[in-house]
N, C-alpha and C positions, 0 to 999 in steps of 0.2 A: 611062381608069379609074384610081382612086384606086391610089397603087403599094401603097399597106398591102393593099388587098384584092387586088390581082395576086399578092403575095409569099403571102398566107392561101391563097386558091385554090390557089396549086401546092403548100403544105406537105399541104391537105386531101387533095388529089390522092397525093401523097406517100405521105403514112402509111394511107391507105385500100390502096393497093397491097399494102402489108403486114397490115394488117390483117383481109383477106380470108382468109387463113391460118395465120398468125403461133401464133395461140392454139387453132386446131384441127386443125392438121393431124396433132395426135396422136390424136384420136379418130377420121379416118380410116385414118391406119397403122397400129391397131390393129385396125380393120375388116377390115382385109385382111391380117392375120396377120405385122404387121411393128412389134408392139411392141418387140420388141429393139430394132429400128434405128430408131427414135425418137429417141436420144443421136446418132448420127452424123447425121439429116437436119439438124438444129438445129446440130451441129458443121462442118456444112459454110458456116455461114452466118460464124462462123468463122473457119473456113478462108479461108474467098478472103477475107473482111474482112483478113486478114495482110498480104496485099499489093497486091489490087484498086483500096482507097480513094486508101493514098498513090500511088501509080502513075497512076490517075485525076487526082488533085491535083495531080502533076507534069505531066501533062499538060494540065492546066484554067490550071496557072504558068506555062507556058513556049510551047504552040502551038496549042489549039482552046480557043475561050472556053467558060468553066465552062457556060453557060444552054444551049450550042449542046452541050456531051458527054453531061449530064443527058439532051438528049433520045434522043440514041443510045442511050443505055443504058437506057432505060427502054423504046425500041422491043425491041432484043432482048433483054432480060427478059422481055418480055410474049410474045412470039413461042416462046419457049423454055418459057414456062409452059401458052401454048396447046399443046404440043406435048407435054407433062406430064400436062396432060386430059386428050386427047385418047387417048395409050394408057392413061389408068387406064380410060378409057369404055370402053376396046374389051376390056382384059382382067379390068374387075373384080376378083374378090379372085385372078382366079392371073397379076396382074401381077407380072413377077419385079423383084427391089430393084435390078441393075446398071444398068435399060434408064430405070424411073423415077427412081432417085435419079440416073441421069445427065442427062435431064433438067430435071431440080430444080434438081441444080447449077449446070449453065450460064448456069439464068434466076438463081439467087443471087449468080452469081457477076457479074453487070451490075445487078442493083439494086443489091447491100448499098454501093459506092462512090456511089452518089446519096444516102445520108445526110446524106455530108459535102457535096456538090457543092451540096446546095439549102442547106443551112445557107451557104456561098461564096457563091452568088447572090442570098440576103439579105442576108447582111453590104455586099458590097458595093453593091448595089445603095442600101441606106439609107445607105450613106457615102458614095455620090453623089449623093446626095438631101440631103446635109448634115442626117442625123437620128441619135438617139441610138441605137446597136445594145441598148444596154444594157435601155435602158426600151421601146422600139420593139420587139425581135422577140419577147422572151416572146407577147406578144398574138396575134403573128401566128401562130408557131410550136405557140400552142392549136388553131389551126384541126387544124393535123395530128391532135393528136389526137384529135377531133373527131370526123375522115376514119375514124380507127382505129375509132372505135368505132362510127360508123355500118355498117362493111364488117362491123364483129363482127356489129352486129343484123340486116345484110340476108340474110348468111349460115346465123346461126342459126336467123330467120326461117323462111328458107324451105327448111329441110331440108337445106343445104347443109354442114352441118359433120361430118356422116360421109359424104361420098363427094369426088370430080374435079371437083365442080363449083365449089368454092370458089379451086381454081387460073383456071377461067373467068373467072370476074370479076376475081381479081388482072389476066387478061392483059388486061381490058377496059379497066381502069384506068389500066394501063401507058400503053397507046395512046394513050387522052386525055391524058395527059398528053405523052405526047411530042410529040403538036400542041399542044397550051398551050403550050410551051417556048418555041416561036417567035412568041409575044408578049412574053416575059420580057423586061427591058431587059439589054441587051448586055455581057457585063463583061471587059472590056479585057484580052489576057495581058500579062505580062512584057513589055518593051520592052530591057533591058536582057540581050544573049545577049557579051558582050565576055568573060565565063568562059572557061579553057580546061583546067579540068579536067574528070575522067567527073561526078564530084559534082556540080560548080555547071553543066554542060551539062547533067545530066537532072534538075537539081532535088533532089537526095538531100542539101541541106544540112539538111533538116529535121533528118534524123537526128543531124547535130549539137549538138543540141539536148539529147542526153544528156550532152554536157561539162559541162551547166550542172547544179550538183549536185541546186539548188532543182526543176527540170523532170523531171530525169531521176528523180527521188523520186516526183513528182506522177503519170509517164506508168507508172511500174511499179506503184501504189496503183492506179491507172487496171484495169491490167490483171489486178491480183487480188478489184479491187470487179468488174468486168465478167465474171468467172467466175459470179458470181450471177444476173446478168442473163436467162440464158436457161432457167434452171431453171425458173421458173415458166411459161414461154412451153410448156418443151415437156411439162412430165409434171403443169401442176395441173388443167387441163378434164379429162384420161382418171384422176386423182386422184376429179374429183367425180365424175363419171361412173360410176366404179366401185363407188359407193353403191348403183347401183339392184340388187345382188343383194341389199341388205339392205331386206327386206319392207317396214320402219318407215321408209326413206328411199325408197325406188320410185318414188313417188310427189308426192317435193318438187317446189318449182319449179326450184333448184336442181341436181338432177338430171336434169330433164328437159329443162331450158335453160342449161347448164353455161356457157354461151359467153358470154350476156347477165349472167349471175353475174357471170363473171370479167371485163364487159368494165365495172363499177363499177370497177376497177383506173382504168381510162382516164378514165375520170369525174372518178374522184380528181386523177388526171394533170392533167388540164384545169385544176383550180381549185388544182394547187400551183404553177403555170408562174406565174401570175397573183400569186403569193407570192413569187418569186424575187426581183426589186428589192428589197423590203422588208427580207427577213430576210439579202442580200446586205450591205445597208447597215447593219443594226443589228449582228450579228453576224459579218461576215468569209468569207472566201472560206473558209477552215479550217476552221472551226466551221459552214458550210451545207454542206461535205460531210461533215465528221464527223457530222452529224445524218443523214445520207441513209445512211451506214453501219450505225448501231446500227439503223436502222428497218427494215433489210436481217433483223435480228435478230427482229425482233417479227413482219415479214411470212412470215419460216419458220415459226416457233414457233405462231403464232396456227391457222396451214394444221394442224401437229399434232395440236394443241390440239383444234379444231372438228370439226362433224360438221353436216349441212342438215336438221337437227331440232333439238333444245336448241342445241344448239351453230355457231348459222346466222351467232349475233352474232360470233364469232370470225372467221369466214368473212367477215364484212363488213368488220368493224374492218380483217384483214389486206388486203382490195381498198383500201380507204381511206386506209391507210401507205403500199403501193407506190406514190401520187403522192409525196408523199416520197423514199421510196427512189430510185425512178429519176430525179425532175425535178432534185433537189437536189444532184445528181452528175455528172448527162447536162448537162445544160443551162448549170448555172452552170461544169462544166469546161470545156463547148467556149466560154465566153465569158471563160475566164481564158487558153484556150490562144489567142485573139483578141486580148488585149491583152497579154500576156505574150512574144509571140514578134514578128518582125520583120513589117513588113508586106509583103514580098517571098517570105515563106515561110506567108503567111497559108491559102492551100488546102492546101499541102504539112503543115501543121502539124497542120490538123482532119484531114486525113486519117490523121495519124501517131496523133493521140487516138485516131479511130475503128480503128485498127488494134489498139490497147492495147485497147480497151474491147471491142469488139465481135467484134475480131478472134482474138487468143490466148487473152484471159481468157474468151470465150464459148467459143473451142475445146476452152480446157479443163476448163470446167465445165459442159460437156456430154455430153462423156465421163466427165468425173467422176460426173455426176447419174447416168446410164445403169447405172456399176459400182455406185453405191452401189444405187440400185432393183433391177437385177438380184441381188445377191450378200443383199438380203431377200426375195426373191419367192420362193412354195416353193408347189411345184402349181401356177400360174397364181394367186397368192394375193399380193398386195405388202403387207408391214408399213408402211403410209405415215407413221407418226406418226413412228417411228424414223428414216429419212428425211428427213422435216421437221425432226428437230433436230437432225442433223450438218450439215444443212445452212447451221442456224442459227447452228452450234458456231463455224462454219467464219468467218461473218461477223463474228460477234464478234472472233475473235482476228485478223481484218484490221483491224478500227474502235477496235483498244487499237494496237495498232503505228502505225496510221496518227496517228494521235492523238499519238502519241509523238516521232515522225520526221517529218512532215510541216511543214513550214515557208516559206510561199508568197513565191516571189519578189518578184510585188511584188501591193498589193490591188487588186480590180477596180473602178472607180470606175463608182457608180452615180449 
């Protein structure tokens, strides 16, 4: 089989995993009387992203190959999410938050480091192939989201986006893919263990990487754009959602399919990945995340702004930015932190991005998201517009600083 559609198949598979809940599992935690804890289920993803990725990384650089951890970690994530269902099935809404959100975590806490590891097993994989990563994985790397949004429709589909069952399918997808794994082509560890400090024996030179004033600028912007990241994941589906009290919206489609709404986001996604080269080479590694910042800006503001009546275009426009927002940050970062750092530290490094991004900056703008919603909610009632624009306040004054300070070590050659 062609390797491009081997490397597509497993991103599909991938991002389908996550996508099976990613975007609704706040309309079941709210079902079952755990709208609070909506900021910490998303904050946990987070959390272990802190240290899970690189620690995987270091271990994909130094003693099990990346294609062969991926699938370990994807078996027990899945195992750990069936097992997430399995008591929401049995207790319904008087599931208590310690038994599932523990649960939860341990499956998050074995995916969220296979971000980085199939992003490792593409790169290399096309550098042993003697192909361009540059121009070669955008393409492939669509399929994932692809996966995303199929997992959104088959979920929303079919009833699944207010109950356990949407952890189901994450753990079903898990599994396939963890037997796909072992078709993947093989990617070699470290050969080089003559080290004999704790850093270069467990691979922690990543972290060195903050000497470098250029990186260490890049990986801290990293983790105050990645504060964004998760905001909309976890409080904009139970956002539209929360229209159908109002008569004149009850009945949109918007409302009634919240998930299929928001999963235009991914749509969008799909057709800005396919952009990346282009506006990489016209405009600069600085300037294609500086655009992915301000657009961070317009996707809070537009959510405000909108409502699934007059105000639907809004709602659209902002699904249509977030390919922006996220491709133009996500994608062209993890391909600068590819050519920017040694190729010895190559998984050790994507997993240090994913620690910044996905890791701290989603920790703490999850809990951030959570105080700010909580501290307007009054009666069961959320002022969301208001909401929406500190949110948006918030992006702003990252993409003026960034904009100011940021200064790329060296450009990414497309």
């Amino acid at each position: 089989m062609n390797l491009k559609v081997r490397l597509a198949a497993m991103n599909f598979l991938e991002f389908a995993v996550w996508g099976s809940y990613l975007t609704c599992m706040g309309i079941y935690l709210t079902n079952i009387g755990m709208a609070s804890n909506i900021g910490i289920f998303f904050a946990m993803q987070g959390i272990v992203s802190i240290f899970m990725p690189a620690l995987m990384g270091i271990i994909a650089d130094r003693w099990i190959p990346a294609q062969r951890l991926l699938g370990v970690c994807h078996l027990l994530a899945g195992l750990f999410m069936f097992g997430a269902a399995y008591y929401g099935y049995l207790q319904g809404s008087a599931a208590e938050f310690g038994v599932l959100f523990t649960l939860y975590s341990l499956s998050v806490a074995f995916y969220m480091p296979t971000l980085a590891l199939s992003n490792s097993v593409a790169y290399t994989a096309l550098t042993q192939a003697r192909m361009d990563t540059i121009k070669d994985f955008p393409p492939i790397r669509t399929f994932g989201t692809i996966g995303f949004i199929c997992a959104m429709w088959f979920v929303d589909i079919m009833g699944f986006k207010s109950n356990q069952n949407q952890f189901v399918v994450s753990g079903v997808l898990s599994v396939l893919l963890f037997l796909y794994t072992f078709t993947l082509p093989k990617c070699p560890v470290s050969k080089h263990h003559e080290a004999t400090s704790l850093v270069d024996a467990f691979g922690l030179r990543a972290f060195s990487l903050f000497k470098d004033k250029h990186m260490a600028i890049f990986f801290i912007f990293s983790m105050l754009l990645g504060v964004s990241l998760q905001i909309t994941n976890g409080f904009a589906t139970p956002f539209i959602e929360s229209f159908k009290s109002i008569p004149a919206y009850a009945d949109s489609f918007g409302v009634k399919y919240p998930v299929i709404l928001y999963s235009l986001s991914q749509v969008s996604e799909t057709l800005c990945i396919l952009m990346i080269p282009f506006f990489m080479k016209r405009y600069g590694i600085k300037n294609v995340m500086l655009i992915a910042m301000f657009a961070w800006v317009l996707r809070f503001g537009l959510l405000g702004l909108g409502n699934p009546g007059s105000g639907v275009w809004m709602f659209l426009l902002s699904m249509i930015i977030y390919g922006v927002a996220f491709d133009f940050f996500n994608i062209s970062g993890s391909l600068y932190v590819d050519q920017a750092t040694p190729h010895s530290l190559r998984s050790s490094a994507q997993g240090l991005f994913m620690l910044m991004t996905n890791g701290i900056g989603a920790t703490a703008g999850s809990f951030a998201a959570q105080a700010v919603v909580t501290s307007h909610t009054v009666n069961g009632v959320t002022n969301w517009p208001i909401c929406w624009y500190i949110f948006a306040g918030y992006a702003l004054v990252v993409g003026i600083c960034f904009g100011f300070m940021f200064r790329p070590k060296k450009e990414v050659k497309v």
